[in-house]
C-alpha positions, 0 to 999 in steps of 0.5 A, a space after each residue: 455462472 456470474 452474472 453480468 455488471 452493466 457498466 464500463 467493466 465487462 463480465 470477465 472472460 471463460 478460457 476455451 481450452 483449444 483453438 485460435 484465440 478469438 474476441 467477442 463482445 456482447 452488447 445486450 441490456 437484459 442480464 438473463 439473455 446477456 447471461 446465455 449468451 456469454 455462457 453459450 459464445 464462451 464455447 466459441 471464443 476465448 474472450 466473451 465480454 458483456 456490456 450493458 448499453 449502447 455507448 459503452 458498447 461502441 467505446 468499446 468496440 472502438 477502442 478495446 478491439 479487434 473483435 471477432 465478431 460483434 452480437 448487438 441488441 437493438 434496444 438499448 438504453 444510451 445509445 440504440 443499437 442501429 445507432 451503434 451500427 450506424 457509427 461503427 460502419 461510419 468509421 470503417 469498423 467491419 467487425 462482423 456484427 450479428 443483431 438481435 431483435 423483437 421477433 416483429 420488429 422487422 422494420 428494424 431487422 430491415 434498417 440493421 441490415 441497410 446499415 450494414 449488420 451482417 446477420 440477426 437474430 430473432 428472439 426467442 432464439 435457438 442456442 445451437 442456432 446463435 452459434 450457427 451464425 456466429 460460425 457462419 459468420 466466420 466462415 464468410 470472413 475466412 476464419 478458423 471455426 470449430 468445424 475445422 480449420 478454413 480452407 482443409 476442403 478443396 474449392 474449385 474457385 479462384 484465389 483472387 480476381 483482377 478486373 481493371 484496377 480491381 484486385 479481390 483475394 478471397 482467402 484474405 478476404 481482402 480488396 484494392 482498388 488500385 494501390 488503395 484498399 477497400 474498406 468493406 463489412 463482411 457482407 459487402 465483401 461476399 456481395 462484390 466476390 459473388 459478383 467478380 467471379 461470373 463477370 457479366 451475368 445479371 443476377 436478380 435481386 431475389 437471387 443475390 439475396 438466396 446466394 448471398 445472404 441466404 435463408 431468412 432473408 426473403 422480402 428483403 429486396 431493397 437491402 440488396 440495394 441498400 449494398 448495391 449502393 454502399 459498393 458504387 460509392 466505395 468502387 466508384 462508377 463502372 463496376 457494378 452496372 445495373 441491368 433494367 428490369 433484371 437486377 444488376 451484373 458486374 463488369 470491369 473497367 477497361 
């Protein structure tokens, strides 16, 4: 297995023999954990790329994309990988984007979170549990996954939603607003669907955080706000309404 060069030229990609191609980039600065982790993602995408610091990393993820999915370290030399999360969303970049972190730093997993990262990661972590994740992540965005093509299972649940000026389609995973499409991470997308398909229902903080984001999650109450926000901003007023002492409830405009 070769070593990553941390520098502009990435390691340089493991063919997976079969399946859709897929992209993934890997912004880690310690060679032996970027080592595992491009042997252990080779088995998921076609192309693994490695690079070494926070500048690189986001050029990278600017300018050499679209990527399937983004795994970001949060200590970096250069650039920190909150600031790279930070300037991805800020311009509309919605890779889905798994953190690593400091087992105890969960001030940072926290602010990840906020700012819009999808996932993370603990170290030391499980191998079968990065590619979980990973998985998982693509599920949520409506892609193929190892498991099996997306969609072979029947659902109960509807394509797409329209409420007011508002159109949701969840198979592309797509959202408009009027004739203007949404820009949305893949955790915002999942937050506003849950909510557009049990229109009027309040949910609890606790709730969407355990039927959103899931296990590991717990504690986290106020990066549901964090989202809450981020949506309003993107939705304008009226969609999402909050509901006082419960937590918050969809409803759509007249």
């Amino acid at each position: 297995m070769p070593q990553p060069t941390f520098s502009s030229s990435p390691l340089p990609a493991v063919p997976r023999p079969a399946g859709p191609p897929r992209r993934i980039l890997v912004i880690e600065d310690e060679p032996d954990i970027a080592a595992l982790l491009h042997l252990h993602l080779s088995e998921l995408a076609d192309h693994v790329v490695c690079l070494g610091n926070g500048v690189d990393g986001l050029n990278s993820a600017i300018d050499a994309g679209p990527w399937d999915a983004i795994v970001l370290d949060l200590r970096l030399p250069g650039m920190g990988g909150l600031e790279v999360c930070r300037a991805l969303r800020e311009r509309g970049n919605s890779t889905p984007i798994l953190m690593l972190t400091a087992r105890s730093s969960e001030l940072d997993r926290v602010l990840g979170l906020e700012l819009g990262a999808d996932d993370y990661l603990s170290k030391p972590f499980s191998v079968l549990e990065l590619q979980a994740r990973i998985r998982a992540l693509w599920r949520r965005m409506g892609q193929p996954t190892a498991l099996g093509p997306a969609g072979m299972q029947a659902s109960a649940e509807p394509v797409d939603v329209r409420a007011g000026g508002l159109h949701i389609h969840r198979v592309q995973r797509r959202a408009w607003l009027g004739p203007t499409e949404l820009v949305l991470t893949p955790r915002e997308f999942d937050l506003l669907w849950h909510f557009a398909r049990q229109p009027l229902r309040a949910f609890s903080r606790a709730e969407l955080l355990d039927q959103v984001w899931g296990y590991g999650h717990d504690g986290y109450d106020h990066t549901v706000n964090t989202h809450i926000n981020r949506l309003r901003n993107k939705l304008g007023e009226g969609y999402i309404q909050t509901v006082w002492g419960v937590g918050y409830r969809f409803e759509a405009q007249a």
